[in-house]
C-alpha positions as CSV (number, residue, x, y, z in Angstrom):
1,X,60.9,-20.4,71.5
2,X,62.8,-19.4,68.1
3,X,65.8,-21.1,69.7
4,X,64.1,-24.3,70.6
5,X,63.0,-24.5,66.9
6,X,66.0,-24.1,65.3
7,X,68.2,-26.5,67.9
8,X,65.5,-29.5,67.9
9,X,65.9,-28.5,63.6
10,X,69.4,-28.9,64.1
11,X,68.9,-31.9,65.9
12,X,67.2,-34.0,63.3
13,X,69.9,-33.5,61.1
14,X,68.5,-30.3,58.8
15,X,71.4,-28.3,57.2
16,X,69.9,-25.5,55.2
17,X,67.6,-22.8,56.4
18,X,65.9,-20.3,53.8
19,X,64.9,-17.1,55.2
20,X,62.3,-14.2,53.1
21,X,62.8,-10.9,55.4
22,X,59.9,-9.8,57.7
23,X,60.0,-7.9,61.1
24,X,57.6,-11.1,62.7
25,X,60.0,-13.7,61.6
26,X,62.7,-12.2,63.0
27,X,62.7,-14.1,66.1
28,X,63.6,-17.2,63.8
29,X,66.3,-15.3,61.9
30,X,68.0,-14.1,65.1
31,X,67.9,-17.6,65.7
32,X,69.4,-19.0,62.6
33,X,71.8,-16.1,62.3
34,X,73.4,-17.8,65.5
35,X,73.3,-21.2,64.6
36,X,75.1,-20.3,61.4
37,X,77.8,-18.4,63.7
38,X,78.4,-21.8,65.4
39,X,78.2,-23.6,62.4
40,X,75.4,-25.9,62.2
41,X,73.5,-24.7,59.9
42,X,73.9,-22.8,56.7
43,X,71.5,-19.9,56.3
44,X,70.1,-18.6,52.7
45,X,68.5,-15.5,52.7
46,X,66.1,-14.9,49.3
47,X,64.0,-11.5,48.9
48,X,60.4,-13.2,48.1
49,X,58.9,-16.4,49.4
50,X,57.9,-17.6,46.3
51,X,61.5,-17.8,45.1
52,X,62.3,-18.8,48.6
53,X,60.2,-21.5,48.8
54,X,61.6,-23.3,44.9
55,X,64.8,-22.9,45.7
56,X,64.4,-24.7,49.5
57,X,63.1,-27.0,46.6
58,X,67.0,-26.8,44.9
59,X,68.5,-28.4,48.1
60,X,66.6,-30.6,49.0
61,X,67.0,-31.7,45.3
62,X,71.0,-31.4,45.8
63,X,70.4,-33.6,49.1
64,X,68.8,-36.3,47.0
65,X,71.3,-35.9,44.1
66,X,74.0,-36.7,47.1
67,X,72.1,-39.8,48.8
68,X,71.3,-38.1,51.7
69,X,67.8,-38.1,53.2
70,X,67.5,-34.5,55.0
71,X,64.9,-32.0,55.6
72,X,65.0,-28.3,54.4
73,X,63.3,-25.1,56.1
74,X,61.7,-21.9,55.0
75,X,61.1,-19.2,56.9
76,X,58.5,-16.6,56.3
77,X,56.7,-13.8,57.8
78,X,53.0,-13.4,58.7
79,X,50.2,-12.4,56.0
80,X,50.5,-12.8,52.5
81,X,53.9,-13.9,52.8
82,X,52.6,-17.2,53.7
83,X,50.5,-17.3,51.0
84,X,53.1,-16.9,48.4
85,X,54.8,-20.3,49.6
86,X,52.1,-22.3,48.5
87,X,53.4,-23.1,45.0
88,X,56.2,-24.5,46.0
89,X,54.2,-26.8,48.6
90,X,51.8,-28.0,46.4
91,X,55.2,-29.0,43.9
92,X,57.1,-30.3,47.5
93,X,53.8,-32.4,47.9
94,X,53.2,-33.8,44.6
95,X,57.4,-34.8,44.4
96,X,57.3,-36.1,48.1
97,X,59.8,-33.3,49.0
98,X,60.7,-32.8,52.5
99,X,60.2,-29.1,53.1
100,X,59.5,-27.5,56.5
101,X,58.1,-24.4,56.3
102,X,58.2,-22.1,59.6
103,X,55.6,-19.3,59.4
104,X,55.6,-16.3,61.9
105,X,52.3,-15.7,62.9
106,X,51.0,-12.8,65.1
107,X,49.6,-13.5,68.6
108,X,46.3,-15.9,68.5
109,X,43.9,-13.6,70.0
110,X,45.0,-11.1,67.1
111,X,42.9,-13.0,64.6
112,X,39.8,-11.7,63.0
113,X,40.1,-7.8,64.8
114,X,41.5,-6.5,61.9
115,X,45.4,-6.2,63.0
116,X,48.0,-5.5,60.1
117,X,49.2,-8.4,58.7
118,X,46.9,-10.9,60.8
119,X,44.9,-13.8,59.1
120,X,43.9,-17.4,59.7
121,X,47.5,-19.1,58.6
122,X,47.2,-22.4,60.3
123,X,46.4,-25.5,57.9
124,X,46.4,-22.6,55.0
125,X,47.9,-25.1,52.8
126,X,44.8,-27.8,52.9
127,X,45.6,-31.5,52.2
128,X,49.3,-30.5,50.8
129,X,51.4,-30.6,53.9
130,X,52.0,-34.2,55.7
131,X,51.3,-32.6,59.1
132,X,50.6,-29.2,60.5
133,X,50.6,-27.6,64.3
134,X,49.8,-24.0,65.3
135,X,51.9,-22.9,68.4
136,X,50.4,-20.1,70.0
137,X,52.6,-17.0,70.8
138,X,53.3,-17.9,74.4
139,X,53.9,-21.7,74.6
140,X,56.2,-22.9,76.7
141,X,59.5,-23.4,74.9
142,X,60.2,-26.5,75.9
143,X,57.2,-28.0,74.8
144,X,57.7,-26.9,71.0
145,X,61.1,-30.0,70.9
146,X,57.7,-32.6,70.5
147,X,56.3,-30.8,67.8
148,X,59.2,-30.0,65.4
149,X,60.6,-33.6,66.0
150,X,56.9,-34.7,64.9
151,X,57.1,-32.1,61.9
152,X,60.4,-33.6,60.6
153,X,59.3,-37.0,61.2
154,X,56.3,-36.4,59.0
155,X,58.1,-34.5,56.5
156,X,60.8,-37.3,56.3
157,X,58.0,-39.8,55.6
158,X,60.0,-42.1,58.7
159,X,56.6,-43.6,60.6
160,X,54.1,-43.1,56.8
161,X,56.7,-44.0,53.7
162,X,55.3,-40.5,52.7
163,X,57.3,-37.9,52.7
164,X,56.5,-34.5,52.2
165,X,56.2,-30.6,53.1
166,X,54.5,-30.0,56.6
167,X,53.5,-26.3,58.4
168,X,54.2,-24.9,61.9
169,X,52.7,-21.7,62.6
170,X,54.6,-20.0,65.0
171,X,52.9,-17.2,67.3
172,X,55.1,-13.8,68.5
173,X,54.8,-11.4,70.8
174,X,57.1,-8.6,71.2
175,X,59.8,-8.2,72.2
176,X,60.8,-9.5,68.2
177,X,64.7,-9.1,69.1
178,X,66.5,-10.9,71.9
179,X,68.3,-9.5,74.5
180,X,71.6,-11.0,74.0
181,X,73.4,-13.3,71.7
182,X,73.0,-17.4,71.9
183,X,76.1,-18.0,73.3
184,X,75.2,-21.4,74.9
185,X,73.7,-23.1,71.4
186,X,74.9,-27.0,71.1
187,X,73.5,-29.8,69.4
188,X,70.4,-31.1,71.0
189,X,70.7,-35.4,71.7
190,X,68.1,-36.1,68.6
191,X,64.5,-38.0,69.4
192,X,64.9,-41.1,67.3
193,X,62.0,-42.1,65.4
194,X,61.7,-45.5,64.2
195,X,60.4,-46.8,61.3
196,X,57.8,-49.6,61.6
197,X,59.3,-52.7,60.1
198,X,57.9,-53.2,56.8
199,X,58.4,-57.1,55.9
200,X,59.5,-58.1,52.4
201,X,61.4,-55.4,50.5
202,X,61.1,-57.1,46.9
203,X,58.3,-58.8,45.2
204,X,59.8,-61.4,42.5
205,X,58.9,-61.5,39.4
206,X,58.0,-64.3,36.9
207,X,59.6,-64.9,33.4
208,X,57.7,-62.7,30.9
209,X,60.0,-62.1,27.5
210,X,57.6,-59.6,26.4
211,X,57.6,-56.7,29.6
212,X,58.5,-53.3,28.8
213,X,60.5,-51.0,31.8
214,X,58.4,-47.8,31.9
215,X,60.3,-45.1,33.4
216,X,58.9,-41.9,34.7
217,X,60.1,-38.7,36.5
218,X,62.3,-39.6,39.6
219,X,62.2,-43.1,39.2
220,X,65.9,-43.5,40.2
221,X,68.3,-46.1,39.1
222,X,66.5,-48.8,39.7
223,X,64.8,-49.0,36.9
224,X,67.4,-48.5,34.5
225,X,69.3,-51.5,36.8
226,X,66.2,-53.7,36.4
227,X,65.8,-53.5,32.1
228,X,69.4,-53.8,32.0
229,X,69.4,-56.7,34.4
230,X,66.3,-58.8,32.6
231,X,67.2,-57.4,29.4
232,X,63.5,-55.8,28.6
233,X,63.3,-52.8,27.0
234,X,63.8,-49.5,28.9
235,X,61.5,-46.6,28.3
236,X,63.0,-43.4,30.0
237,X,61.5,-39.9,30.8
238,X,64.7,-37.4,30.6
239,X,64.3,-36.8,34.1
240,X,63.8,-39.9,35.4
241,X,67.4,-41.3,36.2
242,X,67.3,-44.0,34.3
243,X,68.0,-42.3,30.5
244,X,71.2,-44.4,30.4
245,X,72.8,-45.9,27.6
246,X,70.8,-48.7,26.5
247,X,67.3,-46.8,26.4
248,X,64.7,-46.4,23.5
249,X,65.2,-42.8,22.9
250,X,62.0,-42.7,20.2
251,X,60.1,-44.6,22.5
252,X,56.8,-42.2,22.5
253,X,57.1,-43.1,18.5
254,X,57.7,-46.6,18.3
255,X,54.1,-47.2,21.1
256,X,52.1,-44.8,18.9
257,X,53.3,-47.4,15.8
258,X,52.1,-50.1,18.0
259,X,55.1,-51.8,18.9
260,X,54.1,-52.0,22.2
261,X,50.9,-53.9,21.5
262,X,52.7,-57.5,21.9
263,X,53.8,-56.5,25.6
264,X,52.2,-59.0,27.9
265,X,53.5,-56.5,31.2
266,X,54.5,-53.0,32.0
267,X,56.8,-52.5,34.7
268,X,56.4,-48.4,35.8
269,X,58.5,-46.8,38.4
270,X,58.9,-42.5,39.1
271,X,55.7,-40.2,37.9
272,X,55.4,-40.5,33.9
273,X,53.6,-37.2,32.8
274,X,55.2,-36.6,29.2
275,X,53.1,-38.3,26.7
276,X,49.5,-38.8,26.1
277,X,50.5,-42.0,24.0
278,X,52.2,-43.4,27.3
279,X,49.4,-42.4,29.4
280,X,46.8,-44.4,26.7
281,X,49.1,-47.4,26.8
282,X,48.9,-47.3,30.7
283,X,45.2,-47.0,30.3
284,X,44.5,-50.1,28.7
285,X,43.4,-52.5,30.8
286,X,44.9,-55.2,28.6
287,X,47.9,-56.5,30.2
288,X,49.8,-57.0,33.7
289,X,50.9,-53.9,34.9
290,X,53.2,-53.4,37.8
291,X,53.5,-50.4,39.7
292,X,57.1,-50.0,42.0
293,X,56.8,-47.4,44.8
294,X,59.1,-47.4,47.9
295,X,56.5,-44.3,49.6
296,X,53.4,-45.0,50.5
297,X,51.6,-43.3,47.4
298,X,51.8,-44.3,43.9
299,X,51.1,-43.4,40.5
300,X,48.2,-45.2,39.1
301,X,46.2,-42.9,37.0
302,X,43.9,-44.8,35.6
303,X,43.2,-47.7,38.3
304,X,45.1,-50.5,36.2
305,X,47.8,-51.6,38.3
306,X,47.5,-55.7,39.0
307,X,50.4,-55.0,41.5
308,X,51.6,-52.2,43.9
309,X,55.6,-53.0,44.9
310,X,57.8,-51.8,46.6
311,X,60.8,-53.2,45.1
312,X,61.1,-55.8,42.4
313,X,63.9,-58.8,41.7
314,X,64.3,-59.5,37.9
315,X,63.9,-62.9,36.5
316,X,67.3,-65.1,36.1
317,X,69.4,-63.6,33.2
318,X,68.8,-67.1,31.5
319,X,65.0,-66.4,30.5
320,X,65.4,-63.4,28.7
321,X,64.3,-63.4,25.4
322,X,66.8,-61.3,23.3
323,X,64.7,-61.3,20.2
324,X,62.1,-58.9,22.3
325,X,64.9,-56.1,23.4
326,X,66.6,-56.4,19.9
327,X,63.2,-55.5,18.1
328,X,62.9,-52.4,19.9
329,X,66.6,-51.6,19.3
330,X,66.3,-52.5,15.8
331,X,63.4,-50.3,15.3
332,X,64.7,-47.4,17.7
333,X,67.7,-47.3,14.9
334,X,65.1,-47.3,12.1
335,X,63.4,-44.2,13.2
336,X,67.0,-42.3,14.6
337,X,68.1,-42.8,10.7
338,X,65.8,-40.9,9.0
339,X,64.8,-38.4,11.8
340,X,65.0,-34.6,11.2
341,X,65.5,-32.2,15.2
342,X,63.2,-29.4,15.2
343,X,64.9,-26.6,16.2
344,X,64.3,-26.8,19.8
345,X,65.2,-30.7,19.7
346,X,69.1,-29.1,18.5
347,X,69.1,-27.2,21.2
348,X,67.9,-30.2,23.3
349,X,71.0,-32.4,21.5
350,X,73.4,-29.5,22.0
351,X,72.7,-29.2,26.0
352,X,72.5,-32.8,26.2
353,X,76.4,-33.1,25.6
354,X,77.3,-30.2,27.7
355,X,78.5,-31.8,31.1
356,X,77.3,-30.4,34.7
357,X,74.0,-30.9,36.5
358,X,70.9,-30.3,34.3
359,X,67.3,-29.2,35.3
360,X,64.9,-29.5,32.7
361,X,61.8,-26.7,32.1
362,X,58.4,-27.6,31.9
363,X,56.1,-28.0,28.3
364,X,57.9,-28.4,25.1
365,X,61.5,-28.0,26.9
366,X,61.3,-31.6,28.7
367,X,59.3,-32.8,25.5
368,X,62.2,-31.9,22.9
369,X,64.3,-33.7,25.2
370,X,62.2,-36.6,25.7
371,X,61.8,-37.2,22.1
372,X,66.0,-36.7,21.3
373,X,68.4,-37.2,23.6
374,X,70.2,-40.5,23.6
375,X,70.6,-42.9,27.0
376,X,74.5,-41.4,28.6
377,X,75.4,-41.6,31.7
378,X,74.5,-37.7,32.2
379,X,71.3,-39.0,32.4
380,X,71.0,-40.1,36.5
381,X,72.1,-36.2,36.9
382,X,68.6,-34.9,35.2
383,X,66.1,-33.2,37.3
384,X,62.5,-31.6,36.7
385,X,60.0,-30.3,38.5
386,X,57.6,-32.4,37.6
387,X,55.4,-33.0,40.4
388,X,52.9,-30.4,39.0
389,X,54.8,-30.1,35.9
390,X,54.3,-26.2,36.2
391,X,56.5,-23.2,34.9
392,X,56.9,-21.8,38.1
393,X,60.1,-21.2,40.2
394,X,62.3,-23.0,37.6
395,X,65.2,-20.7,37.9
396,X,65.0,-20.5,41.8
397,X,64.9,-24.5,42.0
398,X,68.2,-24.1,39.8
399,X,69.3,-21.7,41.7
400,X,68.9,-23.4,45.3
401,X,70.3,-26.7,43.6
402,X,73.8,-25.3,42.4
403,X,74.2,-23.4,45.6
404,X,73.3,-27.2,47.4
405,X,75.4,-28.9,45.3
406,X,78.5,-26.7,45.4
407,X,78.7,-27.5,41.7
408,X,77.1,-25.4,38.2
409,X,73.8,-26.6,37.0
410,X,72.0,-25.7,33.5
411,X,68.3,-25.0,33.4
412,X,66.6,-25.1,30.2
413,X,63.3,-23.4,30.1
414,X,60.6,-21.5,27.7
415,X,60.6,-18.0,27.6
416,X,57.2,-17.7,29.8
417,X,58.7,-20.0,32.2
418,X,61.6,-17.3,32.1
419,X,59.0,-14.1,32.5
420,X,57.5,-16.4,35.7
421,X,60.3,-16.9,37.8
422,X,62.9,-14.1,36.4
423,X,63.2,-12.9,40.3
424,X,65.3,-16.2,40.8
425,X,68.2,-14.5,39.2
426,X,68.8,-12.3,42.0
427,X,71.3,-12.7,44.7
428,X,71.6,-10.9,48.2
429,X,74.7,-8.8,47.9
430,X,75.9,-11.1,51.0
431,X,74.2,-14.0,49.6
432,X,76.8,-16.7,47.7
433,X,77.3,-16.6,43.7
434,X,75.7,-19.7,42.1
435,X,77.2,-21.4,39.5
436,X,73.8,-21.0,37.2
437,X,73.5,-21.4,33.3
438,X,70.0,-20.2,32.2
439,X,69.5,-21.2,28.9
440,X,65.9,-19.9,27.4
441,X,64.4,-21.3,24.4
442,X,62.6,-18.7,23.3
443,X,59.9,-19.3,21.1
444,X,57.9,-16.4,21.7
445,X,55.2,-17.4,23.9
446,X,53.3,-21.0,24.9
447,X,54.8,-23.4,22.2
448,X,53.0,-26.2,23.6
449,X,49.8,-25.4,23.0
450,X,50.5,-25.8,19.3
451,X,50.7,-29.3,19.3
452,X,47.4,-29.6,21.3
453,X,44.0,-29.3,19.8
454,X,43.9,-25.8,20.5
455,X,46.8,-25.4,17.5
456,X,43.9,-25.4,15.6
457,X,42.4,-22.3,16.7
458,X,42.0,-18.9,14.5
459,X,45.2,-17.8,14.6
460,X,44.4,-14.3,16.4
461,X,42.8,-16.0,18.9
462,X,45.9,-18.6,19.5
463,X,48.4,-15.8,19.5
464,X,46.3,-14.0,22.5
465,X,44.8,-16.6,24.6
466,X,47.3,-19.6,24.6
467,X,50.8,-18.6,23.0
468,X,50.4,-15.1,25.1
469,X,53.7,-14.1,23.5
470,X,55.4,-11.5,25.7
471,X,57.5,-8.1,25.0
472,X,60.8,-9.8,26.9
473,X,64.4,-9.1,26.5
474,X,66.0,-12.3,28.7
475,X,69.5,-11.0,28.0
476,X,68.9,-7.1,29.0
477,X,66.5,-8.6,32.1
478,X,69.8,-10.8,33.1
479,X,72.1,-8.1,33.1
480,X,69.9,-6.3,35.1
481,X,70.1,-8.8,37.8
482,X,73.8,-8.8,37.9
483,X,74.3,-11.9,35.5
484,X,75.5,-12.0,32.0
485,X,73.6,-12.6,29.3
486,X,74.3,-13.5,25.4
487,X,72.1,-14.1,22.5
488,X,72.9,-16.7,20.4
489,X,71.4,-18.9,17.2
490,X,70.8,-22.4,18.2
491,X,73.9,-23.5,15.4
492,X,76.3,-21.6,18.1
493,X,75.2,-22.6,21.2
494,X,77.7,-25.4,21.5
495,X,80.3,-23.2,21.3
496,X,78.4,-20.8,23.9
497,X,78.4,-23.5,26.4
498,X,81.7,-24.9,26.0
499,X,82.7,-21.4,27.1
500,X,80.9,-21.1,30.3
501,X,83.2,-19.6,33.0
502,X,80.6,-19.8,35.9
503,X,78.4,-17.9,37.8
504,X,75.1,-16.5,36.7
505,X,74.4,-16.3,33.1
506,X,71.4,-16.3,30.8
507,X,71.5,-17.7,27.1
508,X,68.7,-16.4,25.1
509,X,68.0,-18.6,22.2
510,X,65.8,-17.2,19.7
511,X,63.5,-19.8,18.0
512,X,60.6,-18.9,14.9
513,X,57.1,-19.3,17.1
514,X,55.1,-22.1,17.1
């Protein structure tokens, strides 16, 4: 049964295989050990599922980074180890991520007597996964082709426009190790699974010279194509693909002045999660807004949307009104003049212009950058996890995406995003060396909630309860996992990057606390 999985996987044109050890997985590891010894498929091995499961979440990042629309599996063994996927699910959910996860199950009748490892795994990940099946332990193999070309189909979002993670529990009996090798693998002829024809791709818009391009995380180049296009000003999260040259960089700034008040429409692609002053704008109720979505779900917050799109076509170049995109420019300057970085906005600036593939960490790290970095080109190769927008698995997701891409990739992230996910470091002695720059601001403790309205609680209580400020070494921790490590003041870390030679490294970059 293994084998059928892992050929009908092959089959749908799935690459990458993550496996987390376990004696009633092993089955599927036999499996994909011998459809990596014929070349099919390229198997990652990872010693925990939760880092197993984030850094499935790094390739299928890569795959999107490289145009290519692929699913990505995880194995895991029975029991808790299931459990400890669910992180990553709920972030492969929320980012429309196609991620397969396989879990080894013991045999049905098993449940509820009390056997080792043995609980209730099926749908254990609620209204998260896109579709879920439970194969019992002595199915017959050919039957299991339907259900993993219906698991890839749903993951892929090919019949729904909604992609996302999906679950099949797998039962197995002994014997757990086969009797020979799989000598006769091949490529499976695929099931094709068509996608219903939608009708119109792009709704067309009318002349409005006072629109505004909101951009939020994983909204692609479209958007950036569309404000350049109609000439309206483009508001860009770091991480959504369109922070190209050409967008407001002290956007958050300019709406909280009220510059934004005269806009008669709002034009949102990707997820925007970065600003409460964005999120108040979109709130309104005031004005046209316009919400573009290729999927089948869409980010509407508030219930103000007039429109739901899939694609849009700008207006003729001829109707732009100039004297709308040159007052935000104008006053974009204005502010950029007389602007002092906080510390962690240098370090922001200073990464910014380091080249390679960048993943941004969650709380202040994406909000320094938000609030500094000018529009470059760099900017369609930004990333975040930003589904959730949690702290969790950060270096893992890095970790998966350099070893997808082939090429290095930076992640910048707090210090308790560090402490969460430090197991990401680590690499199998057989496993590949990733090209990996850590870089951790570390500010000793939750930054963000300084700027919140708990900043203003009695200091002891801050300190404990929301900053949580940890006894962490980053550098000795890194060198513990077989990386290198360096301290370094953010006024040197240019130079510190500039010398990157590749592999696994973590920059520590000591900051005052909030």
């Amino acid at each position: 049964m293994a084998r059928e999985v892992i050929a009908r996987l092959v089959s749908t044109g799935l690459r990458h295989i993550v496996i987390a050890p376990g004696s009633r997985s092993a089955p599927l590891a036999y499996a994909a050990a011998d459809a990596e010894a014929a070349g099919l498929v390229r198997v990652h091995v990872r010693v925990d599922e939760r880092t197993a499961g984030f850094y499935a979440l790094g390739l299928l990042k890569a795959h999107a980074l490289n145009g290519e629309h692929r699913a990505v599996a995880v194995v895991t063994t029975s029991g808790t180890a299931v459990a400890n996927l669910h992180p990553a699910v709920l972030e492969a959910s929320h980012t429309g991520l196609p991620l397969v996860v396989l879990s080894a199950d013991r045999p049905h009748e098993w449940r509820g007597t009390g056997a080792s490892q043995t609980t209730h795994q099926p749908h254990l990940y609620g209204v998260a996964t896109r579709w879920s099946a439970d194969l019992p332990a002595r199915m017959n193999p050919a039957a299991v082709q339907g259900q993993v070309t219906r698991a890839v189909a749903a993951a892929l979002g090919t019949i729904t426009r909604d992609p996302g993670p999906v679950q099949l529990n797998i039962g197995f009996a002994e014997p757990l190790v086969p009797a020979d090798r799989w000598e006769d693998i091949g490529r499976l002829m695929p099931t094709e699974v068509i996608a219903p024809e939608l009708g119109a791709s792009a709704a067309a818009l009318p002349p409005d010279a006072r629109t505004l391009v909101i951009a939020g995380d994983g909204a692609g180049g479209s958007a950036a194509e569309l404000a350049l296009l109609a000439q309206w000003p483009l508001l860009a999260e770091p991480s959504s693909g369109a922070r190209v040259e050409g967008a407001i960089v002290h956007y958050q700034r300019l709406v909280a002045d009220g510059l934004a008040d005269d806009a008669r429409r709002l034009i949102v692609f990707g997820h925007p999660t970065l600003s409460r002053t964005m999120s108040a704008l979109l709130a309104r109720g005031d004005r046209e807004v316009i919400v573009v979505s290729p999927t089948a779900r869409w980010n509407d917050v508030t219930g103000h949307a007039t429109a739901i799109v899939p694609a849009v076509t700008p207006p003729p170049a001829r109707v732009a009104d100039i004297a709308w995109l040159e007052r935000w420019r104008e006053a974009d300057a204005a502010v950029a003049r007389t602007y002092v970085p906080s510390p962690i906005e240098q370090v922001a600036l200073a990464v910014w212009e380091a080249p390679g593939v960048l993943l941004l960490g969650s709380s202040n790290t994406v909000r320094a950058f938000d609030t500094v970095v000018p529009g470059r080109d760099r900017g369609v190769r930004v990333l975040a996890n930003r589904g959730l927008a949690g702290i969790d698995g950060l270096i893992s997701t890095a970790h998966g995406l350099a070893i997808g891409l082939g090429a290095p990739v930076r992640v910048v992230l707090g210090d308790l995003s560090f402490a969460h996910d430090v197991g990401g470091l680590g690499r199998g002695t057989l496993e590949a060396e990733p090209d990996l720059d850590v870089i951790v601001v570390n500010d000793h403790g939750g930054g963000i909630f300084g700027g919140l309205e708990h900043g203003r609680a009695p200091r002891p209580l801050f300190e404990r309860f929301f900053a949580a400020g940890q006894v962490l070494d980053p550098v000795t921790l890194a060198r513990g996992f077989g990386a290198d490590g360096v301290r370094v003041e953010a006024a040197g870390l240019a130079d510190v990057l500039a010398s990157y030679q590749g592999g696994r490294r973590v920059v520590e970059v000591p900051l005052p606390p909030v």
